[in-house]
C-alpha positions in Angstrom: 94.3 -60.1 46.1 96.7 -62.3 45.4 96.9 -64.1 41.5 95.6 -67.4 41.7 97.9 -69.9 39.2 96.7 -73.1 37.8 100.0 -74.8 38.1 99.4 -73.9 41.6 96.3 -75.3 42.3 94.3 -79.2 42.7 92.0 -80.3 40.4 89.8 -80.4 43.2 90.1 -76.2 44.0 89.6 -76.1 39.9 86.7 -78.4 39.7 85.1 -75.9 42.8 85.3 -72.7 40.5 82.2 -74.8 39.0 82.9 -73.4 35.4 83.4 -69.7 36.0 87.2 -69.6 35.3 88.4 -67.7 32.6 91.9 -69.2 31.5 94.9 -66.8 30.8 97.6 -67.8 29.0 101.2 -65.7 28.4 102.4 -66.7 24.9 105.8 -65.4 24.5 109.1 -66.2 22.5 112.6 -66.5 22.7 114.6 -64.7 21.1 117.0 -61.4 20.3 116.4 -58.1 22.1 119.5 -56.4 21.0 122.9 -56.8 23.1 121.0 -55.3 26.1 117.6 -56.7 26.9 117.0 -61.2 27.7 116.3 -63.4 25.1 113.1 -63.8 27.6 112.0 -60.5 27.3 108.4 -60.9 25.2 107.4 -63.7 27.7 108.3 -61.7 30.8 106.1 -58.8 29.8 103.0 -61.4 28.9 103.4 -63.1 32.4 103.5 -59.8 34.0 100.4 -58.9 32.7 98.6 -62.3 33.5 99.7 -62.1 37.1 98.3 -59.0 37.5 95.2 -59.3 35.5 94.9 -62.5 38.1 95.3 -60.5 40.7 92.5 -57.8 40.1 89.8 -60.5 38.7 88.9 -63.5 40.6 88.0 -65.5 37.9 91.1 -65.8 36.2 93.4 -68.5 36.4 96.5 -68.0 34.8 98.0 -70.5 32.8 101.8 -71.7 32.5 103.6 -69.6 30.1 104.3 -70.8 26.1 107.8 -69.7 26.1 108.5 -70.2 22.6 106.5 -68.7 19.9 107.0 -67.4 15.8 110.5 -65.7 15.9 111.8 -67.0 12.5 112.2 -63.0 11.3 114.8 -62.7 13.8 116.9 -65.7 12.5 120.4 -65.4 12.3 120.8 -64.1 16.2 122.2 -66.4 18.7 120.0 -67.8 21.1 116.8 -67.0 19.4 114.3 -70.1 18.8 110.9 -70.3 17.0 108.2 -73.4 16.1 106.2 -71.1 13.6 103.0 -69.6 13.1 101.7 -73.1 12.3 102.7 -75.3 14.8 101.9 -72.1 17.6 98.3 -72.0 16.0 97.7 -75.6 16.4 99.1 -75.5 20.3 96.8 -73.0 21.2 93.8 -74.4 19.4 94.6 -78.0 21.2 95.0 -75.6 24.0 91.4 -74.6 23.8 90.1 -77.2 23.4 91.2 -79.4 26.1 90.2 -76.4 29.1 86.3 -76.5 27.5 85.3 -79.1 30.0 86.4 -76.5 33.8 86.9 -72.7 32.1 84.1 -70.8 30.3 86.7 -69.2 27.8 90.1 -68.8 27.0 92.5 -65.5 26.9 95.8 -65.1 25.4 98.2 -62.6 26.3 100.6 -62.3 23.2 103.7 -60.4 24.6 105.7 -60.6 20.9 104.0 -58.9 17.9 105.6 -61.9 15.7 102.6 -64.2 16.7 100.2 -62.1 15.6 99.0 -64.4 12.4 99.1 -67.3 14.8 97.1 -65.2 17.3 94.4 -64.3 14.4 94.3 -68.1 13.1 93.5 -69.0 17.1 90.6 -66.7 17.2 88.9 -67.5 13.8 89.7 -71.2 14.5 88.2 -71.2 17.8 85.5 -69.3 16.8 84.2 -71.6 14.4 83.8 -73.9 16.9 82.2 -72.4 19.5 84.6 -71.1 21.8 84.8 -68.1 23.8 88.3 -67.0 23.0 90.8 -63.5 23.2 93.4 -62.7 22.0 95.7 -60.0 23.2 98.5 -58.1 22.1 100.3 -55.3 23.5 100.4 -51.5 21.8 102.1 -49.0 23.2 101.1 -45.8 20.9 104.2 -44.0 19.8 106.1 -46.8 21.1 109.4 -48.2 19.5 109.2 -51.4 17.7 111.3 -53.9 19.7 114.2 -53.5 22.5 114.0 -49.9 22.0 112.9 -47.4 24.9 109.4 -49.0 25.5 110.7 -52.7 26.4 113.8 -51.3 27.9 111.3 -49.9 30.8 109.3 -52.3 31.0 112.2 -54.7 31.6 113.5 -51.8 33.7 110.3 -51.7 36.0 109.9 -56.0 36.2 113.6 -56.8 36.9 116.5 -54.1 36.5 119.6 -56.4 36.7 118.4 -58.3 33.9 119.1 -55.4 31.5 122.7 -54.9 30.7 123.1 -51.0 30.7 126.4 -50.3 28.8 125.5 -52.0 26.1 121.9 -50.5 25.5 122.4 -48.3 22.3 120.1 -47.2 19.8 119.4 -49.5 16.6 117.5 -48.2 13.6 114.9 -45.6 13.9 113.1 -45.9 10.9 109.5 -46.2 11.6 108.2 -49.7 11.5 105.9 -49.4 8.6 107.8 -48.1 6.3 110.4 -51.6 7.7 107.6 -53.7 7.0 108.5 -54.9 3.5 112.2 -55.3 4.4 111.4 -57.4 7.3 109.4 -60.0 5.7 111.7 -60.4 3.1 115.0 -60.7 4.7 114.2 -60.6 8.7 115.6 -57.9 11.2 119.0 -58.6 10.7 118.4 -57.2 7.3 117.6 -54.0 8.6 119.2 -54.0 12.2 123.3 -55.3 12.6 122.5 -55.2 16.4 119.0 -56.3 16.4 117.4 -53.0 18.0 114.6 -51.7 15.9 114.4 -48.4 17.8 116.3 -46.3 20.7 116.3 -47.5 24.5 118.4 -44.0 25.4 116.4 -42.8 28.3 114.5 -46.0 29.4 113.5 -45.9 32.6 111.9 -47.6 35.4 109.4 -45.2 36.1 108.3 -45.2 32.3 107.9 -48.7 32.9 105.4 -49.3 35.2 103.1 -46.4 33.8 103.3 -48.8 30.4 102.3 -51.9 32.1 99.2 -50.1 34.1 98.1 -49.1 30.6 98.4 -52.2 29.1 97.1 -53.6 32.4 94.2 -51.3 31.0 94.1 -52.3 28.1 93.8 -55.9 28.6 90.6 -56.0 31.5 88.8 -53.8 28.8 88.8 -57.0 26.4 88.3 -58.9 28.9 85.5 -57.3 30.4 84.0 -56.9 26.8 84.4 -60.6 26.2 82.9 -61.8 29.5 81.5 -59.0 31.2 82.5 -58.3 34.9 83.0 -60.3 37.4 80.3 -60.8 39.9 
């Protein structure tokens, strides 16, 4: 099956869905992944998993992607941009609430942990209002914190030539939790000179496409729970 895209399609082939679409957006960011991995990568994961999701459940249309989300904690890296949790919360919302009239609910597919709070204001927002909302994040369990081993095979898996190899060396190891405090109060550089908060050694491609199936998983679960199966 292939995915259908609403930047693809006329607002005449929308219209005939008569309601039943459920729109998928990819919210991503832009911003450091070490000296090894695109300033892209967050948003190529969350489109990868839209497409495919499109692809396995016909009544999902997905959306263009929000390239650039709440990255301010890795400020201080070249390249990296960021409109904040505020102004992402209040995109999404408007978001919402202009697809009420043609989809029967909303899902989006958060590939950068940094727009969780804007992710949680969109749901309790939308809520309130009425709307049939998700909203999804990643979690790889055991999985390295960001452009260690488990986005260096995802990246791997979507696109190999877009990760430069030599320069894919560990960062700090430190478990994330017990980051947590430094990187609220001073950002990853604070804790990370090369902006790795984990180890890509031993990435692989392989690795990568068993981590998108189970976030593949992962994400038609809350789907299905949100708006049952399609029929």
């Amino acid at each position: 099956m292939s995915a259908r895209v609403l930047g693809e399609s006329t607002t005449v082939e929308v219209d005939a869905l008569g309601g039943s679409a459920i729109l998928v957006v990819p919210v991503g960011s832009t911003e450091q992944h070490g000296p090894h991995l695109p300033l892209s990568t967050d948003s190529l994961v969350a489109v990868a998993l839209v497409e495919r999701l499109a692809r396995v459940r016909h009544d999902v249309i997905a959306a263009p992607l929000i390239p650039i989300g709440a990255s301010g904690e890795h400020d201080g890296f070249a390249g990296t941009l960021s409109v904040g949790t505020t102004v992402l919360t209040s995109y999404c919302v408007e978001l919402v609430r202009s697809s009420r009239g043609w989809a029967r609910g909303v899902v989006f597919v958060s590939g950068h942990g940094g727009n969780a709070d804007a992710m949680q204001r969109v749901g309790a927002i939308t809520a309130y209002e009425g709307d049939r909302v998700v909203t999804y994040l990643p979690s790889v369990p055991g999985g390295d914190a960001h452009a260690g081993r488990t986005e260096t095979s995802i990246v791997l898996a979507l696109g190999g030539h877009l990760v430069r190899h030599n320069e894919a060396v560990p960062g700090i190891t430190t478990p994330l939790s017990e980051l947590d405090a430094h990187l609220r109060a001073g950002g990853v550089r604070s804790v990370s000179r090369n902006g790795v908060l984990g180890d890509p050694t031993g990435a692989s491609p392989d690795e990568g496409r068993m981590l998108l199936e189970t976030l593949l998983d992962q994400l038609r679960r809350s789907v299905a729970g949100a708006f049952g199966e399609p029929t």
